[in-house]
N, C-alpha and C positions, 0 to 999 in steps of 0.2 A: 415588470410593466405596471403593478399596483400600488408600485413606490411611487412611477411616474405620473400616475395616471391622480393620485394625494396632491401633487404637485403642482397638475395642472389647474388656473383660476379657472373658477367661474364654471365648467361645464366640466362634463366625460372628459375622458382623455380618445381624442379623435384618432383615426388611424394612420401610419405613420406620414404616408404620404397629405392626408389632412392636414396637417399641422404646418404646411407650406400657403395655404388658400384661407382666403384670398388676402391681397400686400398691397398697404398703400403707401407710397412712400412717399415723403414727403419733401419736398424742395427740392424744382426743376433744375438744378445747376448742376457742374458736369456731371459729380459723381452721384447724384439722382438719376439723372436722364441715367448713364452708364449702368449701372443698378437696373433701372427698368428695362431697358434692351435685354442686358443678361435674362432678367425674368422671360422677356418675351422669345426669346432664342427655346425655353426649353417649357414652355408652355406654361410656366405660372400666372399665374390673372393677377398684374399691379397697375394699378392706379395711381398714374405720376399727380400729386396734388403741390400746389403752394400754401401759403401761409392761409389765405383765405381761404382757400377751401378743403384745410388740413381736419376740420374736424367734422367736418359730412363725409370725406371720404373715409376715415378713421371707422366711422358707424359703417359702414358697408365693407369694414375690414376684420379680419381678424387677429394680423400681426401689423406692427406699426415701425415702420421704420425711416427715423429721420435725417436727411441726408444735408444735414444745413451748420452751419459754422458754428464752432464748439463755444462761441459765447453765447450763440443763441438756442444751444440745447435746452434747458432747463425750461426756457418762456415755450419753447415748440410744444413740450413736453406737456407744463401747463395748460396749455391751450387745449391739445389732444386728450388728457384725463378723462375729459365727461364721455369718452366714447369706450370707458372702462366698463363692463362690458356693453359692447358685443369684443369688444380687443381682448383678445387672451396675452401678446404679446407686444412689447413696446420697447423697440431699440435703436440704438445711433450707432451711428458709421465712424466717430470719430475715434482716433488711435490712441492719444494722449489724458479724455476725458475719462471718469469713473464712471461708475454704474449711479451714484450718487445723483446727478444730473436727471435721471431720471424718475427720482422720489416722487413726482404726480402719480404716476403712473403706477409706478409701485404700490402708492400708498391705499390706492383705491382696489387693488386685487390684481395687479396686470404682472407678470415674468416680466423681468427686464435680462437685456441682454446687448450684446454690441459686436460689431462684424466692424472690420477696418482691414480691408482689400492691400497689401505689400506692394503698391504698386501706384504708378504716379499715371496720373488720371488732365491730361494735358486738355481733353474736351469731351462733349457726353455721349462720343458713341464708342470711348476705350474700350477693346478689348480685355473685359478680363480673366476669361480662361485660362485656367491652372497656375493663378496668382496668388501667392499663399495668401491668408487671412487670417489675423489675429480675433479672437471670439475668446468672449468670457459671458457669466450668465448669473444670474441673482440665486439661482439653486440648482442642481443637478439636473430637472427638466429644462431650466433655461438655457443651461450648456449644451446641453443635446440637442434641442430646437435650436440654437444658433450654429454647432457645427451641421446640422442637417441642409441648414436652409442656405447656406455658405456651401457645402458641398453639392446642392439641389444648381445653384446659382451656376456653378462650373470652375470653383475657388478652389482650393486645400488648405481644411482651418484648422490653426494650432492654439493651441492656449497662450494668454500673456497673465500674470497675475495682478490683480486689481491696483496692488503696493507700487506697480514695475512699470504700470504703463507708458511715464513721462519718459522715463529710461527706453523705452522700447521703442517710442514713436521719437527718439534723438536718432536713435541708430537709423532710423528710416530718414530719416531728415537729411544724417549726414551723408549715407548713401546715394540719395537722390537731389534734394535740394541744393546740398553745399555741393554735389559735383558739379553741378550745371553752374554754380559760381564760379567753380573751380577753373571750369574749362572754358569760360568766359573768361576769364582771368589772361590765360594764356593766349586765348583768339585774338583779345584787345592787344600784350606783348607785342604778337607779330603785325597787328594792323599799326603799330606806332614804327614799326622799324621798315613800314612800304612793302612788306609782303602780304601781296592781294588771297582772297581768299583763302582766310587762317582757318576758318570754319572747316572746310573740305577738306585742306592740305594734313588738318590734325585729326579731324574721323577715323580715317584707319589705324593709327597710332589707338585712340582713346578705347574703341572695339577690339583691337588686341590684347587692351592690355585688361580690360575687362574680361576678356573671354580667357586670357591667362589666369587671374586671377582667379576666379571662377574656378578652375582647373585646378590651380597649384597653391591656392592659399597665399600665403606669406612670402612663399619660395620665387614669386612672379615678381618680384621688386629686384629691379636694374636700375642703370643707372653709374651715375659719378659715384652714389654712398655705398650703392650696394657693392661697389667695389675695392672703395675707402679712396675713393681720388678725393680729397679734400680740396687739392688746388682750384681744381676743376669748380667746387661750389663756392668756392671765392670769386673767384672771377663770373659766377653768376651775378652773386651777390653785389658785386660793384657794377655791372651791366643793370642791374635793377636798380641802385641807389641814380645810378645817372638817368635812367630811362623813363621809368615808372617806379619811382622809391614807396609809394601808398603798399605795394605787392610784398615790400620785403618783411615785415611780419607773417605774412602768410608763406614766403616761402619759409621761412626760418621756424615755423610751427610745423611746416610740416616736414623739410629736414630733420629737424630733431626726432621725431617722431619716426621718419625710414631710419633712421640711427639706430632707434630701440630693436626695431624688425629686424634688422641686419644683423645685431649683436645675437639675439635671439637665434634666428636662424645659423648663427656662425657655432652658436654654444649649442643648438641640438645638434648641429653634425658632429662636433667632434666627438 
């Protein structure tokens, strides 16, 4: 406790539940607003702020955390400094960004730290309960304060390394964002070929096969590859060159790619 307590700027080291009180955060947009609800769900006192009124709220804060677009961390960051202290802590939500970003804040006496929720945040009242979080922290109090207050929030935070970030927030990208391309991809497929309501007709398919995966790893891939019908991805292949040819890059990436899994999986069984 006397390690942490060295650690902590500016004052004492409060007790543990303190170190959550009180949070402004800053930028009304989804994943602010989302963020504050969380807070307000388990009794923490945050103050949703904007841009203007990010560093009066900041003074009537003691952790600061910004929830606003990764080009505009550094200027948020700047802005907020002068409220170094009464702020013992100063951190961004974003996945890809370093701690770097927030050298104002640092530089004047503030922990930095960052929380980046695993989880796609569509509008500002997401749910996000028991959604892992990536948390990293400028010294071993900042780590601790940010899995607490990720864990306080109703998160489960794991470590990402500073080096590893961009790396980390691809995998989340490609999880969430490319699939939603992905499955747009194929909705659009069936709306050129007059089958109404592609959206619905392929939901239970996409939930399956998520909910397989999930389950079984690698081993959930079916299909033409995963059985070596090759003809079969030919004759896709030429359905796509006539249909919608723009697609066929992306299916052939991602063909090649069930190739590897299948071979893979074919060589751990035997």
């Amino acid at each position: 406790m006397r390690e942490l307590e060295r650690d902590l700027p500016n004052a004492a080291a409060p007790d543990a539940d303190d170190w959550l009180l009180p949070l402004a955060v800053i930028g009304p947009g989804r994943a602010g607003r989302s963020i504050a609800t969380a807070a307000e769900l388990v009794s923490v006192p945050a103050e949703l702020a904007g841009r203007d009124q990010a560093l009066e709220a900041c003074r009537r804060a003691q952790v600061a955390l910004l929830c606003v677009p990764d080009a505009a961390i550094a200027d948020a960051c700047a802005t907020i400094a002068p409220a170094v202290p009464p702020l013992r802590f100063a951190g961004h939500l974003s996945g890809a960004t370093t701690l770097d970003a927030l050298a104002p804040a640092r530089d004047r006496g503030a922990g930095t730290f960052s929380l980046h929720p695993l989880q796609t945040i569509p509008d500002g009242g997401t749910d996000l309960t028991g959604a892992p979080c990536a948390v990293s922290g400028s010294s071993a109090a900042a780590l601790r304060f940010a899995e607490r207050l990720a864990g306080r929030l109703g998160m489960r935070p794991f470590p990402v390394p500073e080096e590893r970030r961009a790396a980390y927030h691809a995998a989340g990208a490609i999880a969430s964002n490319l699939l939603v391309a992905l499955e747009e991809s194929a909705a659009d497929l069936l709306d050129r070929i007059g089958i109404e309501d592609a959206r619905e007709l392929l939901t239970p398919l996409v939930l399956r096969t998520a909910a397989n995966w999930a389950e079984r790893g690698p081993e959930a891939l079916t299909g033409p590859i995963a059985r070596g019908d090759e003809a079969t991805v030919e004759r896709h292949l030429a359905a796509l060159r006539d249909t919608a040819p723009e697609l066929l890059p992306l299916y052939e990436a991602l063909a090649d790619r069930a190739r590897e899994l299948a071979r893979s999986d074919t060589e751990a069984a035997a």
